[in-house]
SETORRO-441820 format. One record per residue: x, y, z of N, C-alpha, C, CB in turn; residue in one letter. Coordinates in steps of 0.2 Angstrom, whole numbers, plus 5000, padded with zeros to 4 digits. Glycine has a CB too. Layout:
BEGIN
R   n_x   n_y   n_z  ca_x  ca_y  ca_z   c_x   c_y   c_z  cb_x  cb_y  cb_z  res
R     X     Y     Z     X     Y     Z     X     Y     Z     X     Y     Z    A
...
! end
This chain:
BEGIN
R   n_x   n_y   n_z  ca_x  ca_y  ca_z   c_x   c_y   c_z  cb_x  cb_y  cb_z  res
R  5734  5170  5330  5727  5173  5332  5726  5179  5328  5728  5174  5339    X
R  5731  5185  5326  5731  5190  5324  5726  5189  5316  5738  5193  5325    X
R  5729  5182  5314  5729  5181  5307  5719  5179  5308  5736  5171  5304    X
R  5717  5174  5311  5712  5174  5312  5707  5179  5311  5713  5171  5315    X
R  5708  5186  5317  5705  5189  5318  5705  5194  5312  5706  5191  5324    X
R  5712  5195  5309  5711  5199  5301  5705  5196  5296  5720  5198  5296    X
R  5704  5191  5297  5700  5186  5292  5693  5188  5295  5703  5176  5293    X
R  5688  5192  5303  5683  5192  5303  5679  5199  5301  5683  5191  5309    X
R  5676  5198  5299  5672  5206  5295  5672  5211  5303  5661  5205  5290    X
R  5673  5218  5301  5671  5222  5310  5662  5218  5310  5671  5234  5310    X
R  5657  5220  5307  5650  5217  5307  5651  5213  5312  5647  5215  5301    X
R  5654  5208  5310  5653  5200  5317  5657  5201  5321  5657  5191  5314    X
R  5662  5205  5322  5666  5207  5328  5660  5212  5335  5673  5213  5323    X
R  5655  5215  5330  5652  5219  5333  5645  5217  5337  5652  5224  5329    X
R  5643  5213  5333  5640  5208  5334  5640  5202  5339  5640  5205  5329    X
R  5646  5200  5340  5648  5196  5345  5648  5197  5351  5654  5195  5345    X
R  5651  5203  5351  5653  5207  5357  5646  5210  5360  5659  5213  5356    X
R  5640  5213  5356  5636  5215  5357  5632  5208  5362  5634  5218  5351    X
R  5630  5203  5358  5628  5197  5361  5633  5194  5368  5629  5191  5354    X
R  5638  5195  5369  5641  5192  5376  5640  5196  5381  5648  5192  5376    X
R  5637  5206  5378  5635  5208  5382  5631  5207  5386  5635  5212  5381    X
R  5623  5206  5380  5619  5205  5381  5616  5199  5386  5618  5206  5376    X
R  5622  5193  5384  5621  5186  5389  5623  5187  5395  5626  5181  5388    X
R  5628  5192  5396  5630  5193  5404  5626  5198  5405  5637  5195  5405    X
R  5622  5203  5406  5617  5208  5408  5611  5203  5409  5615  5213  5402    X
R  5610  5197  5406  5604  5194  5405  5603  5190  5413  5604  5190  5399    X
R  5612  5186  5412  5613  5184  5420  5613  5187  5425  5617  5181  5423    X
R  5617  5195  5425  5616  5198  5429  5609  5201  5431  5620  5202  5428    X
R  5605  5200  5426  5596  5204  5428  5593  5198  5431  5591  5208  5421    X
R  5595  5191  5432  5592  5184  5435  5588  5181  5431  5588  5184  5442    X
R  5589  5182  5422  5583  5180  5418  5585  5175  5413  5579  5185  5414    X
R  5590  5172  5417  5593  5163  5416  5588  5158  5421  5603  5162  5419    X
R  5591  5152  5419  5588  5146  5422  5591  5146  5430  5589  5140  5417    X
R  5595  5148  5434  5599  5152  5438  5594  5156  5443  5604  5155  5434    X
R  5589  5160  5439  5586  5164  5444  5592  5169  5445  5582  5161  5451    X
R  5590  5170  5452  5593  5177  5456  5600  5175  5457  5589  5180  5464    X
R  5603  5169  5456  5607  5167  5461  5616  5170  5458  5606  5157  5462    X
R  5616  5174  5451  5618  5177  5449  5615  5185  5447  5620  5174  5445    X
R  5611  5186  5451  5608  5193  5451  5613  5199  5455  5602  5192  5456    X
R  5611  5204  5449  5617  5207  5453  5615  5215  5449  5628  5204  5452    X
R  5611  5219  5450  5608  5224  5447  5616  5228  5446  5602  5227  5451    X
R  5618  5232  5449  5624  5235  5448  5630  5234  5443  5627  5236  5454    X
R  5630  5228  5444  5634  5223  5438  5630  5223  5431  5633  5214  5441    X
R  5624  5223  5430  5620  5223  5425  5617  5231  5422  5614  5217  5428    X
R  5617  5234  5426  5616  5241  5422  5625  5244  5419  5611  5249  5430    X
R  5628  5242  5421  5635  5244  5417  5635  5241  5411  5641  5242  5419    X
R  5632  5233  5412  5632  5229  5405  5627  5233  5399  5630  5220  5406    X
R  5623  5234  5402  5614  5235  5397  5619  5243  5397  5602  5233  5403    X
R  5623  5249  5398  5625  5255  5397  5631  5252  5391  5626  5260  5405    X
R  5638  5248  5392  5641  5247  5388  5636  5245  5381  5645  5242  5391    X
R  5632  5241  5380  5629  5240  5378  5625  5244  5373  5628  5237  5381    X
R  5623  5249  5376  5618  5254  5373  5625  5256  5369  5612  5261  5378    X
R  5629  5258  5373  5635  5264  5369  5638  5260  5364  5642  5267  5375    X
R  5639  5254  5364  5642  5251  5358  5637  5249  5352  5646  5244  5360    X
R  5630  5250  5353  5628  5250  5347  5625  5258  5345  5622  5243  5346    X
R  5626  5262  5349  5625  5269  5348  5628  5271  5342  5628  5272  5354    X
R  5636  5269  5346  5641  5271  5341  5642  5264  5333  5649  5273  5346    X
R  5640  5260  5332  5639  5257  5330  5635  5254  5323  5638  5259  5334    X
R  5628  5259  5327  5621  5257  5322  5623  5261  5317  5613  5259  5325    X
R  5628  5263  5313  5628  5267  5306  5634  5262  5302  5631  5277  5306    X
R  5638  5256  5306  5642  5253  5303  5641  5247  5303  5647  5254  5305    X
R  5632  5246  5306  5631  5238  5305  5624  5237  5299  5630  5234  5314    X
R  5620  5233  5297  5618  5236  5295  5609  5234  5299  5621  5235  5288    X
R  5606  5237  5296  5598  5236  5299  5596  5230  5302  5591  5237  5294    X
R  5597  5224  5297  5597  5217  5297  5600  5214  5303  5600  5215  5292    X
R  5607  5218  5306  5608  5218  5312  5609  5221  5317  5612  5215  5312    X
R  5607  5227  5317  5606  5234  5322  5599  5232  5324  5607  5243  5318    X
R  5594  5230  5323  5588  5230  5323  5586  5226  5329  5586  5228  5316    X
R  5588  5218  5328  5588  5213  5333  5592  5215  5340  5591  5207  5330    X
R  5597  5217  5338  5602  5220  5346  5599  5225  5347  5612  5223  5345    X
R  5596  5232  5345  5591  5237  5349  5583  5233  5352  5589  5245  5343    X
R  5582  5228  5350  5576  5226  5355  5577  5221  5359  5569  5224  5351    X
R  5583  5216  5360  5587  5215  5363  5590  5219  5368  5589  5212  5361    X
R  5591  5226  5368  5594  5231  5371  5588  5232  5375  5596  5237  5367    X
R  5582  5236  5371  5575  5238  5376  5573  5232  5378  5568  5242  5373    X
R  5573  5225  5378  5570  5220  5383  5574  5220  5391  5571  5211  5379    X
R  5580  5222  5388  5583  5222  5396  5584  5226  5398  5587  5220  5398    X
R  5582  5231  5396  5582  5240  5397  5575  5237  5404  5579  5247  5386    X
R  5570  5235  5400  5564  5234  5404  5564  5229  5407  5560  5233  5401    X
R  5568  5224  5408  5568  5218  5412  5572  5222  5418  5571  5210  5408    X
R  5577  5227  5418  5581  5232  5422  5575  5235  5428  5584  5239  5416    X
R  5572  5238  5422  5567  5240  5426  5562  5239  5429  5565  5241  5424    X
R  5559  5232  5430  5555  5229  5431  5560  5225  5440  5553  5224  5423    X
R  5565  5224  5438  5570  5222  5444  5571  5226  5449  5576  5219  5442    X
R  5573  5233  5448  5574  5237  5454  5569  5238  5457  5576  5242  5452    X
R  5568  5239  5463  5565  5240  5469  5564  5249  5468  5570  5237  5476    X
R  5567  5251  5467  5566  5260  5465  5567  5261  5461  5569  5263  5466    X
R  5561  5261  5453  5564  5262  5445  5568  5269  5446  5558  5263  5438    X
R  5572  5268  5441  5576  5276  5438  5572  5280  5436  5581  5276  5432    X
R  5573  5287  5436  5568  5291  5433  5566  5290  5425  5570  5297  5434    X
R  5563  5290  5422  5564  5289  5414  5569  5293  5415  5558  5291  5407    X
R  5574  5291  5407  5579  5293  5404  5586  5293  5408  5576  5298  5402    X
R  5586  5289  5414  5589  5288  5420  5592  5280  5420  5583  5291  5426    X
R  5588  5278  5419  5588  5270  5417  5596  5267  5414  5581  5268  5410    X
R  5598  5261  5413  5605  5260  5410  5603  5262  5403  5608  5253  5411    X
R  5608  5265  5401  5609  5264  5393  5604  5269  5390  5607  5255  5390    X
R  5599  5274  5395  5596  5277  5393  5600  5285  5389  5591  5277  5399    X
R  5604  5285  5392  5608  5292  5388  5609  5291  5382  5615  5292  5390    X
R  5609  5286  5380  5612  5284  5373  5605  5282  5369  5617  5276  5374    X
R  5600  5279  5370  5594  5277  5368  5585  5281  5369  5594  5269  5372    X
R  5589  5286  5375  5580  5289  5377  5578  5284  5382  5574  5288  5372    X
R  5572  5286  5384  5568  5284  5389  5565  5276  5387  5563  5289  5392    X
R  5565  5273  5389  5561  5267  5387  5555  5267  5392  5566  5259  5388    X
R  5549  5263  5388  5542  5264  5390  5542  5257  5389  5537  5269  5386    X
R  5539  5254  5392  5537  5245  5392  5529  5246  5388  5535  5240  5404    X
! end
């Protein structure tokens, strides 16, 4: 396994991980075919914050071509976050907002 993983560029390593986040935030915010029945807001603002923070730190070692797509995949569920709570966060309060700013729909 070790051999395999020497053989992946960090870019697709970062890439990967970014996308599994993204899939699991996505079920956790109920915007699978599933609906709510994996809904779990508290579950999902840690994913959509891990998330900001790993392409935070990140976006200077990947390049535009793929920092680009993962930050509006980041503000879709930054907003889809938003849109789900019953009590939005204040701007800049929101998941992952520490790392990104306030998101505006």
């Amino acid at each position: 396994m070790t051999r395999d993983i020497a053989e992946v560029p960090a870019v697709e390593v970062i890439v990967t991980v970014a996308v599994n986040l993204m899939s699991a935030a996505a079920v956790k915010l109920g915007l699978t075919e599933e609906g709510d029945k994996y809904k779990d807001l508290d579950e999902a603002r840690k994913l959509v914050t891990a998330l900001a923070g790993l392409l935070d730190a990140s976006v200077t070692e990947i390049s535009s071509f793929h920092a680009s797509p993962l930050r509006d995949g980041l503000k879709s569920l930054q907003l889809a976050f938003r849109e789900a709570s019953i009590v939005p966060d204040e701007p800049g309060q929101g998941p992952g907002e520490k790392y990104t700013g306030p998101v505006y729909g």
